[in-house]
C-alpha positions as semicolon CSV with decimal commas, in nm:
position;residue;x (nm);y (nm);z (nm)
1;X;16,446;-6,562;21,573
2;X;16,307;-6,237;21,490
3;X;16,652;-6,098;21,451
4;X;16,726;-6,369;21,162
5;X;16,408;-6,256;20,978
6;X;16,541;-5,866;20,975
7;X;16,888;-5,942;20,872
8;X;16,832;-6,051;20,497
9;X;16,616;-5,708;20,422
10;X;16,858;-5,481;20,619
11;X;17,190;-5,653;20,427
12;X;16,952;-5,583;20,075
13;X;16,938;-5,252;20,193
14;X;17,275;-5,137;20,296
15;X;17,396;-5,328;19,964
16;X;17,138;-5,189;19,719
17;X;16,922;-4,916;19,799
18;X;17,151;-4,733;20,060
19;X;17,410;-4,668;19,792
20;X;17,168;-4,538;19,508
21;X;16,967;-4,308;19,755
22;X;17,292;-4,174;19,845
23;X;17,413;-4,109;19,507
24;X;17,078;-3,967;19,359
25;X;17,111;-3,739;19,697
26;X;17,389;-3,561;19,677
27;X;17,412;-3,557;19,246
28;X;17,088;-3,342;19,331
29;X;17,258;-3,140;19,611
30;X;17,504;-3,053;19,348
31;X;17,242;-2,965;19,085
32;X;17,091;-2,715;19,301
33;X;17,398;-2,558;19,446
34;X;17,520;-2,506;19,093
35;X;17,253;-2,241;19,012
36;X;17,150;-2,174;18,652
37;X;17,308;-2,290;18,357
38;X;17,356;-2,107;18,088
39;X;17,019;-2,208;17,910
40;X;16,787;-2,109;18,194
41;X;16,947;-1,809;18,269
42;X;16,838;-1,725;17,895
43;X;16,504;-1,846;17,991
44;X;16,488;-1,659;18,272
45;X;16,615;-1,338;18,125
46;X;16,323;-1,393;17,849
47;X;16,047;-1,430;18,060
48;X;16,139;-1,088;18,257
49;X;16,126;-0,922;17,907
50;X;15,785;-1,054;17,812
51;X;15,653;-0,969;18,177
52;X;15,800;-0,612;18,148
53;X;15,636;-0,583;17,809
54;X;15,284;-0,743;17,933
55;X;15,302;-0,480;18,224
56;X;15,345;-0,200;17,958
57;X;15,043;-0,332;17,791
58;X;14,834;-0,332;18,068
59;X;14,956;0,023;18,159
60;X;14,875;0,143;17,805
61;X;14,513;-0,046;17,843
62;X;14,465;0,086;18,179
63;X;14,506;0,458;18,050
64;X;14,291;0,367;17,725
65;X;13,991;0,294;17,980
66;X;14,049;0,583;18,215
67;X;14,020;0,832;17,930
68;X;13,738;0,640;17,750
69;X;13,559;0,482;18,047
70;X;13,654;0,688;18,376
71;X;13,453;0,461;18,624
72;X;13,563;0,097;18,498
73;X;13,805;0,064;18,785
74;X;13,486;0,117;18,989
75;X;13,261;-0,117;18,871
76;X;13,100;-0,460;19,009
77;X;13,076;-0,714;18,763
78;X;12,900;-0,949;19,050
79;X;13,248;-1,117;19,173
């Protein structure tokens, strides 16, 4: 008796949702093994050039306050 009661959700299973989770699986397995494409690599490659320029900034900034404010690096602002 409690057999008969498991059979009808473990047939729905095996016929519906076993098939898609496998699918949706492995179609992302692929998707990650792939790498990049061609747009993120672009992406990618932009966002190093705006975080090499933003750490040339803060250089330039950084040498701005040592000449015009030598102890700023030394300073507690109560954090």
């Amino acid at each position: 008796m409690d057999m008969d009661l498991l059979i009808a959700p473990i047939i729905i299973f095996m016929i519906i949702v076993a098939p898609i989770w496998l699918i949706l699986h492995y179609r992302s397995k692929r998707q990650v093994s792939q790498g990049l494409t061609d747009e993120e690599y672009t992406q990618l490659n932009d966002l190093i050039a705006k975080a090499d320029k933003m750490a040339q900034r803060i250089d330039t900034l950084e040498a701005i306050l040592d000449s015009e404010a030598p102890q700023w690096r030394s300073r507690d602002d109560g954090r």
